[in-house]
C-alpha positions, 0 to 999 in steps of 0.5 A, spaced: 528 512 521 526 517 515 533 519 514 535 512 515 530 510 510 532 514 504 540 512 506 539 505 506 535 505 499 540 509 496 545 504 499 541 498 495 541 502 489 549 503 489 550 496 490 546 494 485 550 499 480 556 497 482 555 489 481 550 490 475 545 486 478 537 489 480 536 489 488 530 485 488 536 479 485 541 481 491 535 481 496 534 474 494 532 471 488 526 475 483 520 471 485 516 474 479 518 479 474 511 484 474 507 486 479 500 488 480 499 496 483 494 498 486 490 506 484 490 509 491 485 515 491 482 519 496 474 518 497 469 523 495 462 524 495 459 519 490 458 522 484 465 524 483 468 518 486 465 515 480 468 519 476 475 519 479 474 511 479 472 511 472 478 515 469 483 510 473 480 504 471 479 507 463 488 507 464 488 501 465 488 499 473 485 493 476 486 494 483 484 500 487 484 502 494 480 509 496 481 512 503 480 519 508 476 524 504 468 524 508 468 517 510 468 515 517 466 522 518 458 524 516 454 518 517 454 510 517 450 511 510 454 516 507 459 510 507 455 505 504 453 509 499 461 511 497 463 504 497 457 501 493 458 506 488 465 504 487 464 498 487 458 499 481 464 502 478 470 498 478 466 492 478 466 485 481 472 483 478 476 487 480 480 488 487 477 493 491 480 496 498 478 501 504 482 505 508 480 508 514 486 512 516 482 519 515 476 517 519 474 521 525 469 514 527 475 510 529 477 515 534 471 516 538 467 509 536 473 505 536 472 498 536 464 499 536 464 502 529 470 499 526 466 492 527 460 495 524 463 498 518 468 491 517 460 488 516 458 492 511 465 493 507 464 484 507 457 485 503 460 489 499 467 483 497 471 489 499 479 485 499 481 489 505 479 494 511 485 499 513 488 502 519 480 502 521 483 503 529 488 507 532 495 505 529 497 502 536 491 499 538 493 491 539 487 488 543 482 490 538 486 490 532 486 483 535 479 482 537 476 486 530 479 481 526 477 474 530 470 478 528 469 480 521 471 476 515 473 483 511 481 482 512 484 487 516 490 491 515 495 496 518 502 497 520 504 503 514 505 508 521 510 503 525 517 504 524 523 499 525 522 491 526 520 491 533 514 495 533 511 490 527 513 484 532 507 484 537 503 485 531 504 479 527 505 474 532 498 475 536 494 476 530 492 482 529 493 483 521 492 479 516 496 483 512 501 488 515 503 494 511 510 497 513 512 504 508 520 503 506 521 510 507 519 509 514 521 503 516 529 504 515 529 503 507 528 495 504 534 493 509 529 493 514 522 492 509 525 485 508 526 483 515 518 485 517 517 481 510 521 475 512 517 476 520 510 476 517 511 471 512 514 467 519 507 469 522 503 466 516 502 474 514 502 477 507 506 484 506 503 489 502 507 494 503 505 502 504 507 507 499 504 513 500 511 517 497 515 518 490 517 514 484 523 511 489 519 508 494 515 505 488 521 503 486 523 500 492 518 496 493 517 493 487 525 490 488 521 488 494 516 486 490 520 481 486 524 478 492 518 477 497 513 471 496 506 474 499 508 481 496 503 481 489 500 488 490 504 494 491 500 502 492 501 507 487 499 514 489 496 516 483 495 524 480 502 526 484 508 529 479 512 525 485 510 518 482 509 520 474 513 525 472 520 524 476 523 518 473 525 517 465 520 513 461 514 514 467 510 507 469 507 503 464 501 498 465 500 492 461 493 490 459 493 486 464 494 492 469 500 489 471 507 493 472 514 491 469 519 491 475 524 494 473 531 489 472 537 493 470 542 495 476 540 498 482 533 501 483 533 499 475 530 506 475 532 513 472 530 519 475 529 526 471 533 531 474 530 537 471 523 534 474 526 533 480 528 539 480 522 543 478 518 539 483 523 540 489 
């Protein structure tokens, strides 16, 4: 599904080139025109998460999902004490997010952990709990949901349409997180957004990858009612320095999607290639 993936993607952007339009206006309308992104950054020890937070929050993000890095690893202590330290940083204004994926607790505690880590996480306002179980853990990903208020989130290893269903119709997520460059490209993004959305769920999609697949999903973005957020990995070459022009935020921390044809985006093919 990877090849499929970027296949597809490249098929859209052609499309797009070949009618003048911008993808998101070929997948169905443009619900909005800019999109709030969220700095994904890997967890630390307190002290200098605080720094990496402040240097992204000083650039002009809102929003900010930390993840892997000692959480889950050390102690239940050590795990508060990284998520108040964030949130003292970014502070209550703004959107804060966790993800699990990394964690060793998940794998031997399971459930028992992640129920206990939710309750913590909803102390601390934290906007949503991701990929706290094994990726294919439906009756708990079930069961953890029905018992914390955190909303949880997950999907972002799962491929094709078929695999997300189960979880979107017996509630497992309250927001499910497929990655186009996995998936099988935006075709089947958006039929998972049109799933979730069918199921009284929100997309935000995954986007752990590069400047294209920032670019996809904020075509999808566009034509996808739910989708107001979407990941950008940040300090990675991949996403800031490949494409002409790079992203800029707006000083409400808000990402212009692009609306000339295609992807709406150009790559720069010496980065590219120094980079590849």
């Amino acid at each position: 599904t990877h090849t499929i993936s970027g296949i597809d993607i490249a098929m859209w952007d052609i499309l797009g080139k070949v009618t003048g339009q911008p993808v998101g206006r070929l997948l169905g309308g443009r619900y909005r025109e800019r999109v709030r992104p969220y700095a994904s950054l890997l967890m630390d020890q307190p002290a200098p998460l605080r720094d990496e937070l402040r240097k992204w929050k000083e650039q002009g993000f809102r929003a900010f999902k930390m993840g892997w890095g000692p959480f889950g690893r050390v102690s239940d202590k050590l795990d508060e004490e990284i998520v108040a330290a964030a949130r003292e940083v970014v502070g209550d204004e703004n959107q804060l997010m966790v993800d699990a994926g990394g964690s060793d607790a998940h794998w031997q505690g399971r459930y028992t952990w992640a129920l206990r880590c939710a309750g913590m996480l909803a102390d601390y306002g934290v906007d949503w709990f991701e990929e706290p179980l094994r990726p294919d853990d439906l009756e708990d990903f079930i069961h953890l949901r029905r018992n914390t208020t955190v909303p949880i989130t997950g999907g972002e290893v799962l491929t094709r349409r078929q695999s997300f269903l189960p979880f979107l119709q017996q509630g497992a997520f309250d927001i499910v997180q497929p990655d186009v460059a996995k998936v099988g490209g935006i075709s089947e993004e958006r039929r998972i957004g049109w799933m979730a959305q069918e199921n009284g769920v929100r997309m935000i999609p995954h986007g752990w990858n590069t400047a294209l697949g920032l670019a996809a999903d904020l075509q999808l973005a566009s034509a996808l009612a739910d989708t107001d957020l979407v990941e950008y990995k940040t300090g990675s070459p991949y996403i800031d320095e490949i494409v002409v022009g790079g992203w800029q935020l707006d000083e409400e921390g808000m990402l212009q999607i692009p609306d000339g044809p295609g992807l709406g985006i150009e790559l720069d093919m010496d980065a590219v290639a120094r980079y590849s």
